[in-house]
RODO-2510 file (C-alpha; in nm, 4 decimals, decimal comma):
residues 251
     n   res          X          Y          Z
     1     x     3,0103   -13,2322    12,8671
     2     x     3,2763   -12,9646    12,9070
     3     x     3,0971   -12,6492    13,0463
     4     x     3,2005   -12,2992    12,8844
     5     x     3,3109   -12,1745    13,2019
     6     x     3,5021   -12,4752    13,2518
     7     x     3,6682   -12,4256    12,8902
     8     x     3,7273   -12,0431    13,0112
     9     x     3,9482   -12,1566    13,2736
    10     x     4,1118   -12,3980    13,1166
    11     x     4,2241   -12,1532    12,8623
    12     x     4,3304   -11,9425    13,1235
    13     x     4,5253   -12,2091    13,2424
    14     x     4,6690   -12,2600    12,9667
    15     x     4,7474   -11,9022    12,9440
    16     x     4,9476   -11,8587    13,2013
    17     x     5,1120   -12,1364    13,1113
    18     x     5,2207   -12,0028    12,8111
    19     x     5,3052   -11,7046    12,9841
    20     x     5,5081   -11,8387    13,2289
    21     x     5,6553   -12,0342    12,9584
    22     x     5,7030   -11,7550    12,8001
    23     x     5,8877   -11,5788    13,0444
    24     x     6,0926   -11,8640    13,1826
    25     x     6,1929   -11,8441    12,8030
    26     x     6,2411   -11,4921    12,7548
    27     x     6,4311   -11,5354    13,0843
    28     x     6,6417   -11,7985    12,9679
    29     x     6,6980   -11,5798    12,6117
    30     x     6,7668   -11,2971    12,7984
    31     x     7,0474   -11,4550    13,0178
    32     x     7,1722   -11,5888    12,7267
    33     x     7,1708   -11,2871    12,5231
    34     x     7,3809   -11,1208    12,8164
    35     x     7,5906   -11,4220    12,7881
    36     x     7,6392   -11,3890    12,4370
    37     x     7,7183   -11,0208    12,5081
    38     x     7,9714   -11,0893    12,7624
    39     x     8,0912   -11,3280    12,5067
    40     x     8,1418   -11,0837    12,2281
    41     x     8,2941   -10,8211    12,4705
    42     x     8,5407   -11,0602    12,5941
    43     x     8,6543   -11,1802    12,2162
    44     x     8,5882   -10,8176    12,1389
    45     x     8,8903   -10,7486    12,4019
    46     x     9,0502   -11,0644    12,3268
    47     x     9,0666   -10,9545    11,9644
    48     x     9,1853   -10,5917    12,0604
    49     x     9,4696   -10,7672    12,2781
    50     x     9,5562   -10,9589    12,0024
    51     x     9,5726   -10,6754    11,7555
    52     x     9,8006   -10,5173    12,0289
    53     x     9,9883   -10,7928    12,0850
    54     x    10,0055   -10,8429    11,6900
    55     x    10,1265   -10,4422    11,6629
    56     x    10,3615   -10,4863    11,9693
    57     x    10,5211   -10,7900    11,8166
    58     x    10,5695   -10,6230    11,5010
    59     x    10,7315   -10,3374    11,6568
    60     x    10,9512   -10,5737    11,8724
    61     x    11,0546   -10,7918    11,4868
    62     x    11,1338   -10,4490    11,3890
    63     x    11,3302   -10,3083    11,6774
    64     x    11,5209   -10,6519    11,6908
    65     x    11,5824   -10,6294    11,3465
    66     x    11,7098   -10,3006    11,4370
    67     x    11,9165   -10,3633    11,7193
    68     x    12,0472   -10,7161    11,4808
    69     x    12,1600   -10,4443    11,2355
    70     x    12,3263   -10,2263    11,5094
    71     x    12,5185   -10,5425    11,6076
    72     x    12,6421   -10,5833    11,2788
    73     x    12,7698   -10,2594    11,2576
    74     x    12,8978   -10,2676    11,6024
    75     x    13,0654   -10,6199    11,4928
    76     x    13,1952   -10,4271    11,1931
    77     x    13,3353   -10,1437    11,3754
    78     x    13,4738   -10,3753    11,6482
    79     x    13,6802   -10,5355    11,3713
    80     x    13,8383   -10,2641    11,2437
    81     x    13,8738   -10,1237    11,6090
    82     x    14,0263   -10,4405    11,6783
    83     x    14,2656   -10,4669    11,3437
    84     x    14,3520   -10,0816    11,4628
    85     x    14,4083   -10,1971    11,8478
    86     x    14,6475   -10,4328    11,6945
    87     x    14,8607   -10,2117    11,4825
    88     x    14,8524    -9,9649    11,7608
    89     x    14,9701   -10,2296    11,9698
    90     x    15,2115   -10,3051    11,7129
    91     x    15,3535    -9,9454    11,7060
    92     x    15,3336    -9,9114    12,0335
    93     x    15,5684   -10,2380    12,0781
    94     x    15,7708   -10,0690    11,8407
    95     x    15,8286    -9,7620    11,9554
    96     x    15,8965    -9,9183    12,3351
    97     x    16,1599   -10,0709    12,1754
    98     x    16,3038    -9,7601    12,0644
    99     x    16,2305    -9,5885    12,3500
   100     x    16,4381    -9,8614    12,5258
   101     x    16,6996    -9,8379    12,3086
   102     x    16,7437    -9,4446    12,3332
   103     x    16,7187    -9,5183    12,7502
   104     x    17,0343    -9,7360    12,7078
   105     x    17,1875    -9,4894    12,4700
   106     x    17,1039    -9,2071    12,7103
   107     x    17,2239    -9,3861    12,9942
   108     x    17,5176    -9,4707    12,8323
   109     x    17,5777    -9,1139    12,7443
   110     x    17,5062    -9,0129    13,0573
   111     x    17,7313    -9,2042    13,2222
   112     x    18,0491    -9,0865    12,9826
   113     x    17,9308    -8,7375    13,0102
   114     x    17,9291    -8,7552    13,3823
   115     x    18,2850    -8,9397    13,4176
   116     x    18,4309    -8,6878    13,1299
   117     x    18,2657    -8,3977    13,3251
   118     x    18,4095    -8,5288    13,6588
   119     x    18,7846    -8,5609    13,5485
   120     x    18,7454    -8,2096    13,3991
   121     x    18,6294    -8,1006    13,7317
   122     x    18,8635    -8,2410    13,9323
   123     x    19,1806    -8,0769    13,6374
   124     x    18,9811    -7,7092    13,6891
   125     x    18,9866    -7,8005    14,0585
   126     x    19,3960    -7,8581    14,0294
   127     x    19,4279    -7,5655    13,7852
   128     x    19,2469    -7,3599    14,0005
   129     x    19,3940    -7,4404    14,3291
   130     x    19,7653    -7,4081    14,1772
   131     x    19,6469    -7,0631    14,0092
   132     x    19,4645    -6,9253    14,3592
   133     x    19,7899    -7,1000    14,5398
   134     x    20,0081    -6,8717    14,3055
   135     x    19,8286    -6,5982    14,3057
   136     x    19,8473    -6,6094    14,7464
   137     x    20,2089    -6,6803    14,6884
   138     x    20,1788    -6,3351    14,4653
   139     x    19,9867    -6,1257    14,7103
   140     x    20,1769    -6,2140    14,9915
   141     x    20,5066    -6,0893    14,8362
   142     x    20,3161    -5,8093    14,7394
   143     x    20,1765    -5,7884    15,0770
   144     x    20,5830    -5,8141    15,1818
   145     x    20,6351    -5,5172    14,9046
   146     x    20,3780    -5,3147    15,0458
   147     x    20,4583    -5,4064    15,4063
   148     x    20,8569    -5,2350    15,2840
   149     x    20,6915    -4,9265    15,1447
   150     x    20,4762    -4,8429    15,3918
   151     x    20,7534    -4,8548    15,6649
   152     x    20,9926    -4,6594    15,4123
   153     x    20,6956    -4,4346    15,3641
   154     x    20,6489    -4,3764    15,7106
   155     x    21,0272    -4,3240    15,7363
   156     x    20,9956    -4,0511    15,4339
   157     x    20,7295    -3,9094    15,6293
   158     x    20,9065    -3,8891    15,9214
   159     x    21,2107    -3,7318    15,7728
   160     x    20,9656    -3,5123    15,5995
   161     x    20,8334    -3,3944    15,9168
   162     x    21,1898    -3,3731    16,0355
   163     x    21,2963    -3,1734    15,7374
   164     x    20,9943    -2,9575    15,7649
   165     x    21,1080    -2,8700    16,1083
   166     x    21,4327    -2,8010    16,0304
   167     x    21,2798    -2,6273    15,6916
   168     x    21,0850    -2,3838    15,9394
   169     x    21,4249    -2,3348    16,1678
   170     x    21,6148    -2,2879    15,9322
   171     x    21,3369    -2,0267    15,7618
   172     x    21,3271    -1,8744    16,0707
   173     x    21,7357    -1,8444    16,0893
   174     x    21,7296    -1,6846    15,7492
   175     x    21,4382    -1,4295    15,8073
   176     x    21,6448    -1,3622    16,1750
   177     x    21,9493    -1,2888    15,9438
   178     x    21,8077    -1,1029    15,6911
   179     x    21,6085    -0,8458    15,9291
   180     x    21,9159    -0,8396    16,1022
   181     x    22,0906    -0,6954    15,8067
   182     x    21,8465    -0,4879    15,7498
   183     x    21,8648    -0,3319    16,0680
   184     x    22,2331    -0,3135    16,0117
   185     x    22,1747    -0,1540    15,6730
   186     x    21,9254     0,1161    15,8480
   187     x    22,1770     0,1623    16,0959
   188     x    22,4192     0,3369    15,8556
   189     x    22,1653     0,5982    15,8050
   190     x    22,3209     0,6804    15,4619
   191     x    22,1318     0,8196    15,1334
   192     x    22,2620     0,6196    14,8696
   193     x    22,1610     0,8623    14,5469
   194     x    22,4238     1,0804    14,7627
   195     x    22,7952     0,9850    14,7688
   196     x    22,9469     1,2289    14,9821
   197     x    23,3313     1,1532    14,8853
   198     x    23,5327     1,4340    15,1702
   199     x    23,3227     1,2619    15,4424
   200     x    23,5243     0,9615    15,5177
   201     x    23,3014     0,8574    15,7933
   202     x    22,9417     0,9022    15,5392
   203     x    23,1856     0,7237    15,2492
   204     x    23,2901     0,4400    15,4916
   205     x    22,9396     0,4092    15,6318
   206     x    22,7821     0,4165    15,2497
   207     x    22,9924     0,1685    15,1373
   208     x    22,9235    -0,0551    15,3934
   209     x    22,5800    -0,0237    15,3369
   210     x    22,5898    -0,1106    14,9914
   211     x    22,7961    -0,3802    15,0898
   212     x    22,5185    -0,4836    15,3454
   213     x    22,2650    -0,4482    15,0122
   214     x    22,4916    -0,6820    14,8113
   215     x    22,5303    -0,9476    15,0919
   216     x    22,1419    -0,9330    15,1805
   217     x    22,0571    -1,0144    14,7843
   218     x    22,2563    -1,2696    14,7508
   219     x    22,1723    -1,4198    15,1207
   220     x    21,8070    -1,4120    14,9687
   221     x    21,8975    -1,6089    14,6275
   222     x    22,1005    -1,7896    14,8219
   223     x    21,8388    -1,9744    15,0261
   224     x    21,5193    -1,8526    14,7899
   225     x    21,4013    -1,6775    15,0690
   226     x    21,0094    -1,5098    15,0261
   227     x    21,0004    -1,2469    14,8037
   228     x    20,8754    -1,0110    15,0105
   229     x    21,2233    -0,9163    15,1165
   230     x    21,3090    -0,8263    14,7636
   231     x    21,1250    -0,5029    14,8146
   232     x    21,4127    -0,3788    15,0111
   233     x    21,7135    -0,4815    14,8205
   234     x    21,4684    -0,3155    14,4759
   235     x    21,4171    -0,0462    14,6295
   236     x    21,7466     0,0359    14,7875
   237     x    21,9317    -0,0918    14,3618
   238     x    21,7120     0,1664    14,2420
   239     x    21,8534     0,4402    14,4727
   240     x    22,2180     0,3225    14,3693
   241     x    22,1118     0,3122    13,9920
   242     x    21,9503     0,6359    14,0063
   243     x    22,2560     0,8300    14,1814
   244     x    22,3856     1,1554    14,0122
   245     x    22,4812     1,3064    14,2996
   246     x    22,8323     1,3024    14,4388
   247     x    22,9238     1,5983    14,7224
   248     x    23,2347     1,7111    14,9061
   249     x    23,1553     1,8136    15,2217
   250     x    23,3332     1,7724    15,5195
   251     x    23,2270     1,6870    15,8640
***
């Protein structure tokens, strides 16, 4: 028979059996709680990655959908860009060829112009050189010309100079002549508003003197003498015109 104290410590027994069963269980819930935990983190995260990847991939559709669009209109515009390039290109062939065509025109041109231009040259060149050549043929003679009047000049000028010199001797003759005659007129000591008509040696001397007077005028007109020897022959007329005296009176 199974004593009481014996049942006690069976129970015990049993007890911590159930305990430690208990824990090892609790244990073993516990782990896999923190399992299952780790577990829903990880699809928690998987999840969020996926919703990312989910919203990423959207935006990418989008943006490629985008950028397709883009390319379309890039196509489009390279098409026309293209068809443009083209008649450009066409133009541009086009006007090359008239651009050519105006060089050969212009070169053509050119080369008339330039042959035209040299033959006139070269006639201005003769009509020149025949017009300078007559016009050295011109100054020479006048050259000559001048060459014939400067040595007839100088010949004038030497006669001049000659005739001046025998102008002044000559001047100097007359003057000598006509103070001569004046002293020879002063040397008859007459009065001539006084004709003294008994006095044959006063009549004779007073006729001479007025005879003096006549020949010194006209010597004076006669080679237009200076005027300053008119004095005398005026003054000496104006005694003869004046005279109202005529005496008788012996010597």
């Amino acid at each position: 028979m199974i004593t009481h104290s014996k049942k006690r410590q069976i129970f015990f027994m049993f007890l911590i059996s159930c305990i430690a069963l208990g824990g090892i269980l609790l244990f073993s819930l516990s782990s896999s709680i923190e399992n299952k935990n780790n577990t829903i983190l990880r699809l928690t995260e998987e999840l969020r990655l996926a919703q990312l990847t989910s919203s990423s991939l959207k935006e990418y559709d989008d943006r490629l959908i985008e950028l397709q669009n883009k390319n379309n209109e890039l196509k489009g515009d390279l098409s026309v860009v293209s068809e443009t390039l083209v008649e450009n290109n066409l133009i541009i062939n086009k006007l090359q060829q008239q651009l050519n065509a105006e060089r050969r025109k212009f070169t053509q041109y050119k080369s008339r112009y330039n042959k035209k231009m040299k033959t006139q040259f070269a006639n201005e060149q003769k009509r020149l050189n025949a017009q300078l050549e007559k016009e050295r043929i011109a100054l020479q003679s006048q050259e000559s010309e001048l060459e014939v009047q400067r040595k007839h000049l100088e010949q004038l000028q030497k006669a001049s100079m000659e005739d001046t010199s025998e102008v002044k001797d000559k001047k100097a003759i007359d003057e000598e002549r006509v103070e001569a005659l004046m002293k020879q007129f002063n040397a008859y000591q007459v009065d001539l508003t006084v004709k003294n008509k008994c006095d044959k040696s006063y009549l004779y001397r007073y006729n001479e003197a007025k005879s003096t007077l006549n020949h010194i005028r006209t010597y004076l007109q006669k080679n237009q003498m200076d005027s300053s020897y008119y004095h005398f022959v005026i003054a000496n007329d104006a005694s003869i015109t004046s005279q109202n005296r005529e005496l008788c009176l012996e010597d």
